[in-house]
C-alpha positions, 0 to 999 in steps of 0.5 A: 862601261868603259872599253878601251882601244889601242890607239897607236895606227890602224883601224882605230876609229872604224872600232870607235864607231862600230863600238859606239853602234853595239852600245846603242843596239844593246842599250848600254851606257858604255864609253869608248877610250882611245889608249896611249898612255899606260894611265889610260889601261887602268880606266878600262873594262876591256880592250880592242886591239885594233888591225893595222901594222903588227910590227909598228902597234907592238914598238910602239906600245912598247916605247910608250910603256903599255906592252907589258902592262897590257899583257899584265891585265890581260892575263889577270883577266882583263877582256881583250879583244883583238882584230888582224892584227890585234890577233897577232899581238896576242898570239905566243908564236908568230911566223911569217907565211915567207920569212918564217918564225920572227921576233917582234914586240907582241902580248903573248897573252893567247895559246896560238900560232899565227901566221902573218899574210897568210893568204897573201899580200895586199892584192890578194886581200878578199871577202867571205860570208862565214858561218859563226855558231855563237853568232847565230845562224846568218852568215858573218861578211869576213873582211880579209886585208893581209890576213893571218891566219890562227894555224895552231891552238892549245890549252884553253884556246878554241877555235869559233870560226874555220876558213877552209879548215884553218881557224880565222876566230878563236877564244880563250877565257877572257881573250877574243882573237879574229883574224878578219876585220869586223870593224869593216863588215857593218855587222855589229855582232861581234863587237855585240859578243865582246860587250856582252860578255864585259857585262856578264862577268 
């Protein structure tokens, strides 16, 4: 099993070894691939798309060639994963919580609305245990760096995990979308879940 990571800015590495950690605790003779090239996506049974600057991990997986090619596969059903960020690239709609609605290259692969720094800037970053269901009964640590939030979803999209009534972990078939950092908890079960699930289908 190969996964891939995009890997233009952000939390590439903290993926690379929470991956490398869920592939030991699993048993599982898995790879983990650092993507740049649109060569590299056809190598790969899923992909993380990882936290970081939204604007600049969307231009430039556009000006390398990936961003239509991503959003192709993933559509076609390749496993995707992606964390802050990564949530916003997947989503249809973005909006900024000051700005409002904006352009910017993203996937929209995922039937959600996102909005950008949510609950704030920088300073109001925070943590928070979250009760996950498809995770078991202890409580996850949610990490929240400039955090958007998912305020809207429809079609086959479903939230996982509410904050204060406002969905911050949702999926839809093939996709998986949070908009906290769990490459930052030292809790391995979500990237555990993704596995997983690369290895049921």
């Amino acid at each position: 099993m190969r996964i891939g990571i995009l890997a233009y800015q952000g939390g590439i590495y903290e993926h690379e070894y929470m991956l490398r950690r869920a592939f030991t605790e699993l048993g599982v003779n898995g790879d983990v691939i650092l993507v740049k090239k649109p060569s590299q996506l056809r190598e790969i049974d899923g992909v993380i798309i990882p936290g970081g600057e939204s604007t600049t991990i969307g231009r430039l997986a556009e000006r390398f060639g990936v961003l239509d090619l991503l959003g192709d596969l993933i559509r076609e059903g390749l496993p995707a994963f992606g964390t802050c960020a990564g949530a916003i690239m997947m989503a249809k709609k973005v909006r900024d919580s000051v700005i409002g609605e904006i352009q910017q290259p993203v996937l929209g692969v995922m039937d959600v609305e996102i909005v950008r720094n949510y609950y704030g800037r920088q300073r109001e970053s925070f943590e928070i245990d979250l009760s996950i269901p498809a995770l078991g009964e202890e409580p996850f640590r949610g990490v929240f760096i400039r955090a958007p939030a998912i305020v809207k979803l429809w079609n086959g999209a479903v939230p996982l995990a509410k904050l204060e009534g406002v969905t911050v972990l949702a999926r839809q078939k093939n996709i998986l979308a949070s908009t906290f950092h769990p490459e930052l908890s030292g809790d391995t079960r979500l990237h555990k879940l993704f596995i997983e699930e690369l290895i049921r289908r």
